[in-house]
C-alpha positions, 0 to 999 in steps of 0.5 A: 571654620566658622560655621562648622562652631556654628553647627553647621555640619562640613566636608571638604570634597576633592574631586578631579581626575588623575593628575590634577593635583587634589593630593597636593592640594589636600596634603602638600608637599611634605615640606614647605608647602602645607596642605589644606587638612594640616591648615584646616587642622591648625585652625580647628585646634587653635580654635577649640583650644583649651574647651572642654565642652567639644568632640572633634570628629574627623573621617578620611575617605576615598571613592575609587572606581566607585568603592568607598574606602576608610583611609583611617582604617587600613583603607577598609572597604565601606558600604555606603548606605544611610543608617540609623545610629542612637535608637533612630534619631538620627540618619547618618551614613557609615564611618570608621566610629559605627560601621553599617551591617554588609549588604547581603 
């Protein structure tokens, strides 16, 4: 958590196949058990605390047989590709804040 308030840009990647257990590890049990996005939140916001100064940015996706989905959109079917956001500054691929035009 330290580097991301040193400006380093992260992600959390859960790759495995079916059954090995990457929604357990990243969500929990529901109960007793806390994943890792609940304790990676737990950290971030007691971190930024009270600031001002910051944006919190956060984005949920899913590769299935190769689609990528928006899990904080209704599983919205995204098209990956980089984009140029901010008059061309700044590279960046699609999210759920700006969304890429669909390929043709």
């Amino acid at each position: 958590m330290d580097c991301a308030f040193d400006g380093a840009k992260v992600t959390c990647f859960a790759y495995g196949q079916t059954g090995s257990g990457k929604t357990y590890t990243m969500l929990g049990n529901g109960g007793t058990v806390r994943g890792l996005y609940l304790l990676a939140a737990e950290d971030l916001f007691e971190i930024i605390g009270s600031r001002t100064d910051l944006e919190v940015w956060i984005s949920f996706y899913e590769i299935y047989c190769g689609k990528l989905f928006d899990l904080l959109n209704d599983k919205a079917l995204l098209f990956a590709r980089y984009c140029l956001l901010n008059a061309g500054k700044t590279p960046r691929t699609t999210s759920t804040s700006w969304v890429c035009p669909k390929p043709k």
